[in-house]
ZAMARGU-4260 file (C-alpha; in steps of 0.2 Angstrom, whole numbers, plus 5000, padded with zeros to 4 digits):
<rodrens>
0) 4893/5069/5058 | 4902/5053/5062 | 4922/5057/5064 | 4926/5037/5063 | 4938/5033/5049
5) 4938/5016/5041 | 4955/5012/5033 | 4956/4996/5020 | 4974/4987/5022 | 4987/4985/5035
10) 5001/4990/5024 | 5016/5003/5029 | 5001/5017/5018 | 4987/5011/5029 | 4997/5012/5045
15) 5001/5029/5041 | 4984/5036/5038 | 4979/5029/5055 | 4991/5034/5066 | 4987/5053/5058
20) 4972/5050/5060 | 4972/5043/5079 | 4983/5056/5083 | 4972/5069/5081 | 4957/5060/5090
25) 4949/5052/5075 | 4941/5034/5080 | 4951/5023/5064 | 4946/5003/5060 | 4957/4996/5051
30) 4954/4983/5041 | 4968/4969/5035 | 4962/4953/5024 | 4976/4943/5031 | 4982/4937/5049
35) 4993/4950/5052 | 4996/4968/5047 | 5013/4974/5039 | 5008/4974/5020 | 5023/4966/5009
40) 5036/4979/5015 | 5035/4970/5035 | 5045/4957/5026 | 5060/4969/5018 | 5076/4970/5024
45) 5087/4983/5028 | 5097/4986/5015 | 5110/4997/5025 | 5130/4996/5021 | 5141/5006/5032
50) 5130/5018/5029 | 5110/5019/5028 | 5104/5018/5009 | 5088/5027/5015 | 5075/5011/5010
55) 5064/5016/5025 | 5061/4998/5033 | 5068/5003/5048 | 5053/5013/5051 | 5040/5000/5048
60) 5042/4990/5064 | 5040/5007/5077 | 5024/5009/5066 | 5017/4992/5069 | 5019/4996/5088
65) 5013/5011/5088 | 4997/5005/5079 | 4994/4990/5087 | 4993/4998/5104 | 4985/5015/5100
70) 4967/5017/5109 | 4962/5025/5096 | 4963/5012/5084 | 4953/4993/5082 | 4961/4981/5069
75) 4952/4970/5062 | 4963/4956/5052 | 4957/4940/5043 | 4944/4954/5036 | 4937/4960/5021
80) 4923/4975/5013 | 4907/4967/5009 | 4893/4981/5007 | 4896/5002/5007 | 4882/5011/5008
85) 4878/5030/5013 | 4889/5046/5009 | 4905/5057/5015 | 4899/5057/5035 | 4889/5044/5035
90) 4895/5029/5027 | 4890/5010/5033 | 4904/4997/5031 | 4899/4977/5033 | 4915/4970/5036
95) 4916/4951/5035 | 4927/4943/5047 | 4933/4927/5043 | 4939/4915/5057 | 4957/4912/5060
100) 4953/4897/5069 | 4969/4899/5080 | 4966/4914/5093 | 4980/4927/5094 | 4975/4930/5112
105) 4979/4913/5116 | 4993/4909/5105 | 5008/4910/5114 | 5021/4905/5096 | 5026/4888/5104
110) 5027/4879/5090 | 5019/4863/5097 | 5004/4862/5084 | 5018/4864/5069 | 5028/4850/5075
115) 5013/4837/5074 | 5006/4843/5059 | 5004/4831/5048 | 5005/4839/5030 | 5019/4843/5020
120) 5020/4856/5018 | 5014/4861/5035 | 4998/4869/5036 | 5002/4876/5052 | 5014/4894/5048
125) 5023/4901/5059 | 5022/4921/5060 | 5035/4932/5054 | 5049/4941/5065 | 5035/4959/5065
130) 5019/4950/5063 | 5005/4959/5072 | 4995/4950/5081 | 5009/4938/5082 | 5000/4922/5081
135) 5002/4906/5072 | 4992/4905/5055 | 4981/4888/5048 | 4981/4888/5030 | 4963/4882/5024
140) 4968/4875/5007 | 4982/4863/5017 | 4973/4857/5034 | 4965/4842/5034 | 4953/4845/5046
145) 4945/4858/5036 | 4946/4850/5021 | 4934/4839/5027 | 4947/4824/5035 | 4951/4819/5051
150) 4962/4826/5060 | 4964/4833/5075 | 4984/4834/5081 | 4986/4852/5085 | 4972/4855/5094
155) 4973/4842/5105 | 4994/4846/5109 | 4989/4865/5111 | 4994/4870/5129 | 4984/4886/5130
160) 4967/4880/5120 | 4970/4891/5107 | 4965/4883/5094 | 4945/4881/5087 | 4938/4873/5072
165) 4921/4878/5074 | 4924/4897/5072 | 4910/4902/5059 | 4913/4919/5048 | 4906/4937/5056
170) 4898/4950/5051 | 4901/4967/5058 | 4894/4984/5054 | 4903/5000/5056 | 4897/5018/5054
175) 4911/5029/5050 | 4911/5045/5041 | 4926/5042/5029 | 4936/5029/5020 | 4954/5027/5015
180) 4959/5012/5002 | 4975/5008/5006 | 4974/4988/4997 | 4993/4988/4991 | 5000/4980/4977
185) 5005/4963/4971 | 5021/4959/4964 | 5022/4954/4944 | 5022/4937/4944 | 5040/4933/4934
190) 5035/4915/4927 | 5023/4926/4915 | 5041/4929/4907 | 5045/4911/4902 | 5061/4914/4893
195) 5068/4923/4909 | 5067/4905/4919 | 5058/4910/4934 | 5052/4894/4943 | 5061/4883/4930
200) 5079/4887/4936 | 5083/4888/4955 | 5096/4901/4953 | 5085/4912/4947 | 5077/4922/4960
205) 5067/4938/4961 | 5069/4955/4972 | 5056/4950/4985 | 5064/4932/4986 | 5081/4941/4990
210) 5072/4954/5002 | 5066/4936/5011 | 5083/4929/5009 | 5093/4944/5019 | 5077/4947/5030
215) 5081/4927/5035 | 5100/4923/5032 | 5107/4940/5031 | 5117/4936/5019 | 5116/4931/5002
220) 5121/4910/4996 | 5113/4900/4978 | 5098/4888/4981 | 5107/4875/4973 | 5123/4870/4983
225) 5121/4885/4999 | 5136/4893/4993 | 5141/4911/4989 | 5139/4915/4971 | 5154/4925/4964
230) 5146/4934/4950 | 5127/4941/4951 | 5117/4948/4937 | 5099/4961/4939 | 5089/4962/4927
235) 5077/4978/4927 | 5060/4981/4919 | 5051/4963/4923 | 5034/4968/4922 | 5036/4985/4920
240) 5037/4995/4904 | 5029/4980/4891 | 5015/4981/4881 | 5004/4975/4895 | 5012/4985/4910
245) 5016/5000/4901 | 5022/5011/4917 | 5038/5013/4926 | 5037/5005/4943 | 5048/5016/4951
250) 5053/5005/4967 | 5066/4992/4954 | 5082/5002/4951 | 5082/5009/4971 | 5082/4992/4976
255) 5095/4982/4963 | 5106/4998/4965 | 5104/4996/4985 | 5105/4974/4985 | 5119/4976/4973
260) 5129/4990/4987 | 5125/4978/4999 | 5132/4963/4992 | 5149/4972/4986 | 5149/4976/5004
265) 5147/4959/5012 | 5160/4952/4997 | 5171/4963/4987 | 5175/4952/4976 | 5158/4948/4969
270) 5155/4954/4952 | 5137/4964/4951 | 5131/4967/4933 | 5113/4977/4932 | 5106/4975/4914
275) 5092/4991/4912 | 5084/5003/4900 | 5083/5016/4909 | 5086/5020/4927 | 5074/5027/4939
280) 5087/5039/4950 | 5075/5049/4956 | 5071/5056/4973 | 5083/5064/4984 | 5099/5061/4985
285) 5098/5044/4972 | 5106/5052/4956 | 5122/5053/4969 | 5120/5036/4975 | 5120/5030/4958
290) 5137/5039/4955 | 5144/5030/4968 | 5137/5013/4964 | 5147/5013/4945 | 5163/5014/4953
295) 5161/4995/4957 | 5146/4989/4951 | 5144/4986/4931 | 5130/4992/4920 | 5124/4987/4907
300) 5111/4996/4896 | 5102/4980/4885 | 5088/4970/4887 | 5091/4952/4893 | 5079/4941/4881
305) 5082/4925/4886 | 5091/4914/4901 | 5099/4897/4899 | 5109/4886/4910 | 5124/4879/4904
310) 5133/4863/4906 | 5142/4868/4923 | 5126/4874/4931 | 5128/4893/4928 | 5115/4904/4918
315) 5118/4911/4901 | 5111/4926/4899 | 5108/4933/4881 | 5104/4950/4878 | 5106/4963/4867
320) 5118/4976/4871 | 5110/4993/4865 | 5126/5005/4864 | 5138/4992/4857 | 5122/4989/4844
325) 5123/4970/4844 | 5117/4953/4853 | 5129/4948/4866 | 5130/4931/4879 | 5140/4931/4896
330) 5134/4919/4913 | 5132/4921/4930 | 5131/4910/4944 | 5114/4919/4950 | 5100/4929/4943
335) 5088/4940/4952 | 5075/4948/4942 | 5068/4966/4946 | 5050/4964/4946 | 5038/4977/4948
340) 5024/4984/4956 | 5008/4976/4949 | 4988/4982/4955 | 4979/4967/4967 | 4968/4956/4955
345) 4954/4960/4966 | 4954/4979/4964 | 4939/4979/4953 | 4931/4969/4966 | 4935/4984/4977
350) 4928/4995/4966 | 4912/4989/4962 | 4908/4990/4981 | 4915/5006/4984 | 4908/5016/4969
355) 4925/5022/4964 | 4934/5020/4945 | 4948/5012/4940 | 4963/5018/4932 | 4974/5012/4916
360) 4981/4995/4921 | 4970/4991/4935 | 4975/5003/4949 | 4963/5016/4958 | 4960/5032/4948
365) 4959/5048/4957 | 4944/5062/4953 | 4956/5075/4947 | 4973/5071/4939 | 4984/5080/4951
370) 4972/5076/4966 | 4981/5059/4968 | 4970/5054/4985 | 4953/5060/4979 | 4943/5045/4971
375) 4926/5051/4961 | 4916/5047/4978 | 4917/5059/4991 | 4924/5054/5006 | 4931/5040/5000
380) 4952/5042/4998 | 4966/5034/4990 | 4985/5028/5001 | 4998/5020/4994 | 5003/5008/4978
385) 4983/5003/4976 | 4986/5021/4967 | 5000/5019/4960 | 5020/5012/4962 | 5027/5021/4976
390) 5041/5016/4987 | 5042/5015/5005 | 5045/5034/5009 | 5031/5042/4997 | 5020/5027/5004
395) 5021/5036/5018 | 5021/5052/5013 | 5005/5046/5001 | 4996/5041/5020 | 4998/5055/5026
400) 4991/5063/5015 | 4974/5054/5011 | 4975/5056/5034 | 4975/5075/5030 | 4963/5076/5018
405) 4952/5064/5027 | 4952/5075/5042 | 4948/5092/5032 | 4932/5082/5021 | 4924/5077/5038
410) 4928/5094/5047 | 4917/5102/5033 | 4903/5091/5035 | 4903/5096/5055
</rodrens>
Protein backbone atom coordinates (compact mmCIF):
# COMPACT_ATOMS: atom_id res chain seq x y z
CA UNK A 1 0.00 0.00 0.00
CA UNK A 2 1.43 3.19 -1.12
CA UNK A 3 1.22 5.97 2.07
CA UNK A 4 2.22 9.03 -0.53
CA UNK A 5 -0.38 11.62 -0.75
CA UNK A 6 -0.88 13.71 -3.77
CA UNK A 7 -2.56 17.18 -2.83
CA UNK A 8 -4.00 19.39 -5.97
CA UNK A 9 -3.44 23.36 -5.20
CA UNK A 10 -1.17 25.42 -3.18
CA UNK A 11 -3.70 27.44 -1.45
CA UNK A 12 -3.92 28.15 2.55
CA UNK A 13 -6.52 24.45 2.30
CA UNK A 14 -3.89 22.45 0.42
CA UNK A 15 -1.04 23.77 2.71
CA UNK A 16 -3.08 22.58 5.46
CA UNK A 17 -3.64 19.14 4.38
CA UNK A 18 -0.01 18.65 3.81
CA UNK A 19 1.53 19.82 6.56
CA UNK A 20 -0.94 17.21 8.57
CA UNK A 21 -0.23 14.93 6.43
CA UNK A 22 3.98 15.39 6.59
CA UNK A 23 3.60 15.69 10.06
CA UNK A 24 2.62 12.26 10.68
CA UNK A 25 5.14 10.70 8.12
CA UNK A 26 2.97 10.72 4.94
CA UNK A 27 5.14 11.44 1.80
CA UNK A 28 2.83 14.67 0.17
CA UNK A 29 3.33 16.24 -3.71
CA UNK A 30 1.81 19.00 -4.05
CA UNK A 31 0.78 20.27 -6.91
CA UNK A 32 0.33 24.18 -7.76
CA UNK A 33 -0.82 25.34 -11.53
CA UNK A 34 0.93 28.72 -11.02
CA UNK A 35 4.67 29.90 -10.15
CA UNK A 36 4.02 30.15 -6.60
CA UNK A 37 2.09 28.55 -3.93
CA UNK A 38 -0.16 30.89 -1.58
CA UNK A 39 -3.66 30.56 -3.28
CA UNK A 40 -5.57 33.90 -3.39
CA UNK A 41 -5.46 34.49 0.46
CA UNK A 42 -1.25 35.05 0.14
CA UNK A 43 -2.25 38.28 -1.30
CA UNK A 44 -4.82 39.50 1.91
CA UNK A 45 -4.12 41.78 4.22
CA UNK A 46 -4.44 41.90 7.71
CA UNK A 47 -7.27 43.58 8.58
CA UNK A 48 -6.25 44.10 12.35
CA UNK A 49 -7.32 47.48 14.27
CA UNK A 50 -6.20 48.06 17.75
CA UNK A 51 -7.21 44.90 18.09
CA UNK A 52 -7.13 41.49 15.83
CA UNK A 53 -10.45 41.02 13.85
CA UNK A 54 -9.57 37.41 13.67
CA UNK A 55 -9.25 37.20 9.48
CA UNK A 56 -6.58 34.41 9.85
CA UNK A 57 -3.88 35.99 7.31
CA UNK A 58 -1.47 36.19 9.67
CA UNK A 59 -1.28 32.57 9.75
CA UNK A 60 -0.65 32.06 6.07
CA UNK A 61 2.91 33.18 5.88
CA UNK A 62 4.29 30.66 8.92
CA UNK A 63 2.48 27.93 6.64
CA UNK A 64 4.31 28.73 3.55
CA UNK A 65 7.59 28.20 5.52
CA UNK A 66 6.82 25.59 7.09
CA UNK A 67 5.80 23.74 3.78
CA UNK A 68 8.18 24.93 1.74
CA UNK A 69 11.03 23.48 3.70
CA UNK A 70 9.34 20.34 5.24
CA UNK A 71 11.28 17.04 3.94
CA UNK A 72 8.41 15.44 3.76
CA UNK A 73 6.97 17.49 1.13
CA UNK A 74 7.98 18.05 -3.06
CA UNK A 75 6.10 21.07 -4.60
CA UNK A 76 5.63 20.95 -7.84
CA UNK A 77 4.29 24.55 -9.17
CA UNK A 78 3.87 25.64 -12.98
CA UNK A 79 1.93 22.14 -12.65
CA UNK A 80 -1.28 20.59 -13.55
CA UNK A 81 -3.34 16.75 -13.34
CA UNK A 82 -3.22 15.07 -16.72
CA UNK A 83 -4.35 11.39 -16.44
CA UNK A 84 -5.62 9.42 -12.88
CA UNK A 85 -5.75 5.99 -13.18
CA UNK A 86 -5.97 3.11 -10.39
CA UNK A 87 -7.83 3.09 -7.02
CA UNK A 88 -7.68 4.22 -3.09
CA UNK A 89 -3.80 2.91 -2.37
CA UNK A 90 -2.85 2.82 -5.61
CA UNK A 91 -3.56 5.63 -7.61
CA UNK A 92 -1.13 6.96 -10.82
CA UNK A 93 -0.95 10.62 -11.15
CA UNK A 94 0.79 12.22 -14.72
CA UNK A 95 1.51 15.46 -13.73
CA UNK A 96 2.48 17.90 -16.56
CA UNK A 97 4.98 20.48 -15.69
CA UNK A 98 5.02 23.35 -17.60
CA UNK A 99 8.42 25.33 -17.99
CA UNK A 100 8.67 28.57 -15.98
CA UNK A 101 11.57 29.51 -18.24
CA UNK A 102 12.99 31.60 -15.30
CA UNK A 103 14.65 29.13 -12.68
CA UNK A 104 13.71 29.88 -9.05
CA UNK A 105 17.00 28.24 -8.03
CA UNK A 106 18.81 30.93 -9.93
CA UNK A 107 16.72 33.76 -9.51
CA UNK A 108 18.11 35.92 -7.13
CA UNK A 109 14.76 38.95 -7.51
CA UNK A 110 17.10 41.47 -8.95
CA UNK A 111 15.02 43.02 -11.14
CA UNK A 112 17.50 43.48 -13.95
CA UNK A 113 15.41 41.46 -16.62
CA UNK A 114 12.17 43.78 -15.68
CA UNK A 115 13.98 46.87 -16.22
CA UNK A 116 14.94 45.91 -20.02
CA UNK A 117 11.76 44.43 -20.91
CA UNK A 118 10.49 45.84 -23.63
CA UNK A 119 6.65 45.33 -23.39
CA UNK A 120 4.14 47.35 -21.71
CA UNK A 121 3.01 46.11 -19.72
CA UNK A 122 6.08 44.20 -18.73
CA UNK A 123 5.99 40.65 -19.37
CA UNK A 124 8.59 40.19 -16.85
CA UNK A 125 6.36 40.07 -13.00
CA UNK A 126 7.82 40.45 -10.10
CA UNK A 127 6.82 38.06 -7.09
CA UNK A 128 4.68 38.95 -4.35
CA UNK A 129 5.99 39.96 -0.59
CA UNK A 130 5.27 35.70 0.37
CA UNK A 131 5.70 34.11 -2.85
CA UNK A 132 7.11 30.63 -2.62
CA UNK A 133 9.53 29.88 -4.69
CA UNK A 134 10.32 33.55 -4.78
CA UNK A 135 11.18 33.95 -8.25
CA UNK A 136 10.52 36.35 -11.05
CA UNK A 137 7.58 35.22 -13.39
CA UNK A 138 7.55 35.51 -17.55
CA UNK A 139 4.17 35.84 -18.82
CA UNK A 140 3.78 33.76 -22.11
CA UNK A 141 0.89 35.73 -23.62
CA UNK A 142 3.10 39.13 -23.26
CA UNK A 143 6.99 38.03 -24.10
CA UNK A 144 7.99 38.56 -27.35
CA UNK A 145 10.43 35.87 -27.48
CA UNK A 146 7.83 33.40 -26.98
CA UNK A 147 5.53 34.84 -29.13
CA UNK A 148 7.48 34.00 -31.80
CA UNK A 149 9.69 37.69 -31.99
CA UNK A 150 13.02 38.55 -31.37
CA UNK A 151 13.99 39.36 -28.45
CA UNK A 152 16.45 38.51 -26.27
CA UNK A 153 17.02 41.59 -23.39
CA UNK A 154 16.54 39.64 -20.28
CA UNK A 155 18.37 36.77 -20.85
CA UNK A 156 21.24 38.44 -22.01
CA UNK A 157 21.38 41.15 -18.57
CA UNK A 158 20.69 38.04 -16.28
CA UNK A 159 23.59 37.92 -13.75
CA UNK A 160 23.12 34.39 -12.48
CA UNK A 161 21.76 32.56 -15.97
CA UNK A 162 18.60 32.09 -14.82
CA UNK A 163 16.84 32.47 -17.45
CA UNK A 164 16.06 29.53 -20.41
CA UNK A 165 13.80 29.70 -23.37
CA UNK A 166 14.33 26.30 -24.52
CA UNK A 167 12.56 24.65 -21.49
CA UNK A 168 10.20 22.09 -23.13
CA UNK A 169 7.00 20.84 -20.93
CA UNK A 170 7.57 17.58 -18.46
CA UNK A 171 5.90 14.79 -17.78
CA UNK A 172 6.04 13.24 -14.42
CA UNK A 173 4.39 10.16 -12.79
CA UNK A 174 3.54 9.81 -9.34
CA UNK A 175 2.24 6.76 -7.45
CA UNK A 176 0.50 7.73 -4.28
CA UNK A 177 -2.25 6.03 -2.50
CA UNK A 178 -4.59 9.15 -1.96
CA UNK A 179 -5.61 12.46 -3.27
CA UNK A 180 -6.95 15.57 -1.92
CA UNK A 181 -8.44 18.40 -4.35
CA UNK A 182 -7.69 21.41 -2.89
CA UNK A 183 -8.21 23.81 -6.65
CA UNK A 184 -9.84 27.05 -4.64
CA UNK A 185 -12.10 29.23 -5.96
CA UNK A 186 -12.14 32.17 -8.32
CA UNK A 187 -13.66 35.54 -7.56
CA UNK A 188 -17.21 36.54 -9.40
CA UNK A 189 -15.99 38.63 -11.91
CA UNK A 190 -18.08 42.14 -11.05
CA UNK A 191 -18.15 43.48 -14.79
CA UNK A 192 -20.93 40.66 -15.32
CA UNK A 193 -22.86 43.32 -13.26
CA UNK A 194 -22.85 46.15 -15.74
CA UNK A 195 -24.96 48.64 -14.02
CA UNK A 196 -22.72 48.47 -10.92
CA UNK A 197 -19.67 50.00 -13.10
CA UNK A 198 -16.99 47.71 -12.57
CA UNK A 199 -14.16 48.36 -15.00
CA UNK A 200 -16.10 51.54 -16.42
CA UNK A 201 -15.64 53.76 -13.44
CA UNK A 202 -12.21 53.84 -11.62
CA UNK A 203 -13.50 54.54 -8.30
CA UNK A 204 -15.12 51.67 -8.26
CA UNK A 205 -13.26 48.77 -6.84
CA UNK A 206 -13.85 45.30 -5.51
CA UNK A 207 -12.86 43.54 -1.98
CA UNK A 208 -9.72 41.74 -3.56
CA UNK A 209 -8.76 45.08 -5.21
CA UNK A 210 -8.77 46.61 -1.60
CA UNK A 211 -7.10 43.52 -0.03
CA UNK A 212 -4.23 44.40 -2.86
CA UNK A 213 -4.39 47.99 -2.13
CA UNK A 214 -3.80 47.59 1.94
CA UNK A 215 -1.43 44.50 1.22
CA UNK A 216 0.59 47.33 -0.88
CA UNK A 217 -0.18 50.87 0.43
CA UNK A 218 -1.53 50.16 3.78
CA UNK A 219 -3.74 52.55 3.47
CA UNK A 220 -6.68 53.22 1.52
CA UNK A 221 -6.59 56.52 -1.34
CA UNK A 222 -9.12 56.88 -4.97
CA UNK A 223 -7.50 55.76 -8.15
CA UNK A 224 -8.40 58.87 -9.62
CA UNK A 225 -6.57 61.79 -7.84
CA UNK A 226 -4.38 59.43 -4.86
CA UNK A 227 -6.25 61.08 -2.37
CA UNK A 228 -8.34 59.82 0.71
CA UNK A 229 -11.90 59.56 -0.03
CA UNK A 230 -14.28 60.88 2.79
CA UNK A 231 -17.25 58.83 2.22
CA UNK A 232 -17.17 54.93 1.23
CA UNK A 233 -20.06 52.85 0.33
CA UNK A 234 -20.12 48.41 0.35
CA UNK A 235 -22.25 46.81 -1.49
CA UNK A 236 -22.85 43.17 -0.44
CA UNK A 237 -24.25 40.10 -2.52
CA UNK A 238 -22.24 40.63 -5.90
CA UNK A 239 -22.37 37.36 -7.33
CA UNK A 240 -23.79 35.71 -4.57
CA UNK A 241 -27.62 35.10 -3.88
CA UNK A 242 -28.83 35.88 -7.83
CA UNK A 243 -30.62 33.63 -10.06
CA UNK A 244 -27.26 32.33 -11.38
CA UNK A 245 -25.17 32.17 -7.95
CA UNK A 246 -27.95 31.12 -5.85
CA UNK A 247 -25.87 30.59 -2.42
CA UNK A 248 -24.47 32.66 0.20
CA UNK A 249 -20.80 33.19 -0.03
CA UNK A 250 -20.13 33.45 3.42
CA UNK A 251 -16.47 35.32 3.32
CA UNK A 252 -18.54 39.05 1.98
CA UNK A 253 -20.01 40.60 5.19
CA UNK A 254 -16.59 39.46 7.50
CA UNK A 255 -14.55 41.27 5.25
CA UNK A 256 -16.78 44.82 4.40
CA UNK A 257 -17.51 44.58 8.33
CA UNK A 258 -13.57 44.21 8.98
CA UNK A 259 -12.28 46.93 5.78
CA UNK A 260 -14.96 49.23 7.02
CA UNK A 261 -13.38 48.83 11.11
CA UNK A 262 -10.25 49.25 9.56
CA UNK A 263 -10.71 52.39 7.66
CA UNK A 264 -12.85 54.22 10.56
CA UNK A 265 -9.78 53.29 12.39
CA UNK A 266 -7.01 54.81 10.10
CA UNK A 267 -9.86 58.07 9.68
CA UNK A 268 -12.54 58.72 11.84
CA UNK A 269 -13.97 61.01 10.08
CA UNK A 270 -14.80 58.76 6.95
CA UNK A 271 -18.29 57.96 6.63
CA UNK A 272 -18.78 53.93 5.97
CA UNK A 273 -22.20 52.91 4.50
CA UNK A 274 -22.64 48.89 3.87
CA UNK A 275 -25.83 48.32 1.58
CA UNK A 276 -26.93 44.36 2.23
CA UNK A 277 -29.68 41.92 2.55
CA UNK A 278 -28.81 40.06 4.95
CA UNK A 279 -25.81 39.66 6.97
CA UNK A 280 -23.63 36.68 7.35
CA UNK A 281 -22.55 37.18 11.24
CA UNK A 282 -21.92 33.86 11.83
CA UNK A 283 -18.89 32.19 13.51
CA UNK A 284 -17.58 32.86 16.84
CA UNK A 285 -17.56 35.87 18.20
CA UNK A 286 -18.88 37.96 14.72
CA UNK A 287 -22.68 38.57 15.83
CA UNK A 288 -20.61 40.74 18.67
CA UNK A 289 -18.31 42.30 16.20
CA UNK A 290 -21.19 43.39 14.23
CA UNK A 291 -22.70 45.15 17.42
CA UNK A 292 -19.68 47.11 17.76
CA UNK A 293 -19.28 47.92 13.97
CA UNK A 294 -23.11 49.90 14.11
CA UNK A 295 -21.87 52.36 16.56
CA UNK A 296 -19.98 53.99 13.74
CA UNK A 297 -20.54 52.57 10.63
CA UNK A 298 -23.98 52.84 8.71
CA UNK A 299 -26.24 50.08 7.36
CA UNK A 300 -28.27 50.06 5.00
CA UNK A 301 -30.48 47.12 4.20
CA UNK A 302 -31.48 47.78 0.20
CA UNK A 303 -30.18 46.57 -2.95
CA UNK A 304 -27.96 49.01 -4.93
CA UNK A 305 -29.27 48.63 -8.70
CA UNK A 306 -27.45 50.86 -10.33
CA UNK A 307 -24.09 53.20 -10.10
CA UNK A 308 -23.53 56.64 -11.81
CA UNK A 309 -21.02 59.29 -11.54
CA UNK A 310 -22.13 62.67 -11.38
CA UNK A 311 -20.95 65.96 -12.64
CA UNK A 312 -18.18 66.36 -9.69
CA UNK A 313 -16.61 62.95 -10.26
CA UNK A 314 -18.44 61.24 -7.29
CA UNK A 315 -20.75 58.05 -7.76
CA UNK A 316 -24.50 57.98 -7.39
CA UNK A 317 -25.71 55.24 -6.11
CA UNK A 318 -29.47 54.23 -6.47
CA UNK A 319 -31.01 51.64 -4.59
CA UNK A 320 -33.88 50.76 -2.99
CA UNK A 321 -34.24 51.09 0.43
CA UNK A 322 -36.20 47.89 1.84
CA UNK A 323 -37.51 49.15 5.39
CA UNK A 324 -38.27 52.72 4.32
CA UNK A 325 -40.19 50.80 1.19
CA UNK A 326 -38.99 53.26 -1.49
CA UNK A 327 -36.17 53.88 -4.13
CA UNK A 328 -33.59 56.24 -2.71
CA UNK A 329 -30.15 58.09 -4.44
CA UNK A 330 -27.01 59.32 -2.25
CA UNK A 331 -23.12 59.44 -3.70
CA UNK A 332 -19.95 58.57 -2.55
CA UNK A 333 -16.64 59.34 -3.40
CA UNK A 334 -15.62 55.41 -3.56
CA UNK A 335 -17.26 52.08 -4.11
CA UNK A 336 -16.01 48.73 -3.28
CA UNK A 337 -18.23 45.87 -4.31
CA UNK A 338 -18.32 42.67 -2.07
CA UNK A 339 -17.88 40.03 -4.55
CA UNK A 340 -18.13 36.31 -3.80
CA UNK A 341 -16.71 33.23 -3.85
CA UNK A 342 -17.24 31.62 -7.37
CA UNK A 343 -16.03 27.66 -8.51
CA UNK A 344 -12.71 27.57 -10.99
CA UNK A 345 -14.08 27.44 -14.59
CA UNK A 346 -11.94 24.41 -14.95
CA UNK A 347 -13.56 22.32 -12.33
CA UNK A 348 -15.30 20.21 -14.71
CA UNK A 349 -12.08 19.62 -16.27
CA UNK A 350 -10.92 18.31 -12.95
CA UNK A 351 -13.63 16.26 -12.71
CA UNK A 352 -13.61 14.43 -15.65
CA UNK A 353 -9.99 13.25 -14.95
CA UNK A 354 -10.65 12.40 -11.49
CA UNK A 355 -13.90 10.52 -11.67
CA UNK A 356 -15.66 12.63 -9.07
CA UNK A 357 -19.16 14.72 -9.55
CA UNK A 358 -20.00 18.03 -9.46
CA UNK A 359 -22.20 19.85 -7.37
CA UNK A 360 -25.09 22.67 -7.89
CA UNK A 361 -23.18 25.64 -9.34
CA UNK A 362 -20.08 24.13 -10.36
CA UNK A 363 -18.23 23.17 -7.12
CA UNK A 364 -17.09 19.50 -6.03
CA UNK A 365 -19.89 17.41 -4.52
CA UNK A 366 -19.25 15.33 -1.68
CA UNK A 367 -20.62 11.36 -1.68
CA UNK A 368 -22.82 11.91 1.45
CA UNK A 369 -24.39 15.35 2.22
CA UNK A 370 -22.78 15.76 5.69
CA UNK A 371 -19.60 14.04 4.51
CA UNK A 372 -18.25 17.29 3.29
CA UNK A 373 -14.47 15.71 2.27
CA UNK A 374 -15.74 12.48 0.81
CA UNK A 375 -16.12 12.69 -3.09
CA UNK A 376 -17.87 9.52 -4.90
CA UNK A 377 -14.28 7.95 -5.52
CA UNK A 378 -12.56 6.58 -2.77
CA UNK A 379 -9.74 7.91 -1.76
CA UNK A 380 -10.13 10.74 -3.50
CA UNK A 381 -11.01 14.09 -0.96
CA UNK A 382 -12.25 17.27 -1.06
CA UNK A 383 -10.23 20.88 1.11
CA UNK A 384 -11.26 24.05 1.02
CA UNK A 385 -13.57 26.54 -1.34
CA UNK A 386 -13.23 24.02 -4.53
CA UNK A 387 -16.27 22.61 -2.13
CA UNK A 388 -17.78 25.09 -1.14
CA UNK A 389 -17.23 29.11 0.20
CA UNK A 390 -15.40 29.04 3.23
CA UNK A 391 -13.26 31.72 4.81
CA UNK A 392 -9.70 31.51 5.95
CA UNK A 393 -10.37 29.72 9.41
CA UNK A 394 -12.72 26.83 8.14
CA UNK A 395 -10.34 26.56 5.16
CA UNK A 396 -8.16 25.39 7.45
CA UNK A 397 -10.14 23.54 9.55
CA UNK A 398 -11.69 21.98 6.08
CA UNK A 399 -7.69 20.85 5.38
CA UNK A 400 -7.34 19.30 8.21
CA UNK A 401 -9.88 17.39 7.84
CA UNK A 402 -9.60 15.91 4.32
CA UNK A 403 -5.41 15.29 6.02
CA UNK A 404 -7.38 13.20 8.73
CA UNK A 405 -9.46 11.36 6.65
CA UNK A 406 -6.76 10.80 4.21
CA UNK A 407 -4.75 9.24 6.70
CA UNK A 408 -7.52 6.89 8.35
CA UNK A 409 -8.62 5.55 4.27
CA UNK A 410 -5.00 4.61 3.53
CA UNK A 411 -4.42 3.06 7.22
CA UNK A 412 -7.39 0.70 6.20
CA UNK A 413 -5.97 -0.37 3.03
CA UNK A 414 -2.60 -1.46 5.08
Amino acid sequence: MNKATVVIGGGIAGITSALELANSGFRVYLIEREAAIGGQAASFCCKATEVCTKCSVCLIPRKLKEVATHPQISILTNSTVSEVSGKIGDFKVEVLRKPQYITPERCIACGMCAEVCPTEPKAILPPSPEAIPYCYVIDETRCLRLRGEKCNLCQGICPTTAIAFDLKPERQELSVGAIIVATGFEVFNAREVGSLGYGRYPNVLTGLDLERIFNREGYLKLPTNGKEPKNIAFVQCVGSRDESHGYCSQVCCKYAMRFARLIKHQNPDVQVTIFYIDLQTAGKGFAQFYQECQESIRFIRGVPVEILPTPSSKLEVRFENILAGKVERETFDLVTLSVGIAPRKDSWDLARILGINLADYGFFDTKEPFNSVETNVEGILLAGTCQGPKDIPDSIAHGMAAAERAMEVLEKCQ
